[in-house]
N, C-alpha and C positions, 0 to 999 in steps of 0.2 A: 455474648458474641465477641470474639476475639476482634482483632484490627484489619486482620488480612480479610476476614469473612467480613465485616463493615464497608471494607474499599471495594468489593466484589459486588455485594450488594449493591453501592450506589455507582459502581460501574455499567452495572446492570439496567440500572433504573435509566442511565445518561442515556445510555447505550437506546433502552426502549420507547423513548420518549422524544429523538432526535428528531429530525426532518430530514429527508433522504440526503440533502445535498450535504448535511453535518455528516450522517455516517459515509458517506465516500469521502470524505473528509480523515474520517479517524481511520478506515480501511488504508488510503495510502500512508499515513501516518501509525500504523502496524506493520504494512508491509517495509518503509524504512526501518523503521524500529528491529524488524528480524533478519533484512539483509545485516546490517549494521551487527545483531547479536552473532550470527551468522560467521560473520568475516573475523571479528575479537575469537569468536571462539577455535579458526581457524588459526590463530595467532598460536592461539594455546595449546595450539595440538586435540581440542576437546573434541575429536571429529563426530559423536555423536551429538553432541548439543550444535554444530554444525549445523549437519544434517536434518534436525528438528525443527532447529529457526528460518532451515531454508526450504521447507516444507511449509510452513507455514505461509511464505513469503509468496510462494509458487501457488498456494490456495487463493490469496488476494487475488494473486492477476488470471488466475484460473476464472474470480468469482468477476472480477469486471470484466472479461472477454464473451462468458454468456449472460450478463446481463447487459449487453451492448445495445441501443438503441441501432438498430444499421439500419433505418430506413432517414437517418441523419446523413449528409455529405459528409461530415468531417469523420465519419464512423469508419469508412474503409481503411484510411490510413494513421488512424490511432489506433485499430485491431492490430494492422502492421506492426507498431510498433509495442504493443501490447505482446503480440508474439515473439519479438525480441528479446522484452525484457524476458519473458519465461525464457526462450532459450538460452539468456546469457546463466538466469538462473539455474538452470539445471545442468548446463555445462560448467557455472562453479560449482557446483555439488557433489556431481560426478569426481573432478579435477580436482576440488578444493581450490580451485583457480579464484585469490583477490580479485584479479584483474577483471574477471566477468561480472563478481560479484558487486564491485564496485562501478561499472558500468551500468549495470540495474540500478544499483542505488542511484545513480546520477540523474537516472530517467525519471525514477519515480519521484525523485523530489523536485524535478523540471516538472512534470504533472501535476505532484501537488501544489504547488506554487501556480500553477496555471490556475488549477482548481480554484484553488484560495484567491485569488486575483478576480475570479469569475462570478465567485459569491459574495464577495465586499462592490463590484459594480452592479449586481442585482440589485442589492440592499439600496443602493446610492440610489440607483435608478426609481426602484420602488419610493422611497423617501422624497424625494423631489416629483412624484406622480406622472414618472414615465410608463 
């Protein structure tokens, strides 16, 4: 087994083994990851690898808008702005427009840092027997 197929593998393994709040974790943490390849590749003129990573990017928040809890308060308008980010995404796609693309990018690591924030006080809270 080569190294790429190793890293796949125990990507795999992370990946099936997680607990939910870990994979919404790595999900915003793909979806940066491809606005980011996304916009570089837009630097480079590479407009099909563009295209690709901003596809991808638009699946994430495709994949959190229907698995939305909305029977939550704060669901209405995190959909809101879950709807944003895909619009700004797709209107950098369309455009090759930085500006949207980097927009998204701003949200979704304002989210993930929310996220991340969210599960380090779980944990505390758990640990002290809240």
């Amino acid at each position: 087994m080569n190294a790429k197929n190793t890293a796949n593998a125990y990507k795999r393994q992370q990946i099936m083994s997680a607990p939910p709040e870990e994979l919404t974790l790595m999900l915003y943490n793909g979806a940066i990851r491809f606005v980011t390849e996304s916009i570089l590749a837009i630097e480079k003129k590479d407009i099909e690898k563009a295209h690709t990573a901003n596809i991808k990017a638009q699946n994430i928040v495709r994949e959190f808008m229907v698995t939305m809890d909305m029977k939550q308060p704060i669901s209405q308008p995190w959909r809101q702005i879950d709807e944003y980010i895909l619009h700004c995404l797709i209107q950098g796609n369309m455009k090759k427009d930085k500006v949207q693309l980097e927009e998204a990018k701003r949200l979704l690591v304002e989210f993930r840092d929310a996220w991340f924030q969210a599960m380090k006080q779980v944990r505390m809270d758990k640990a002290v027997g809240k």
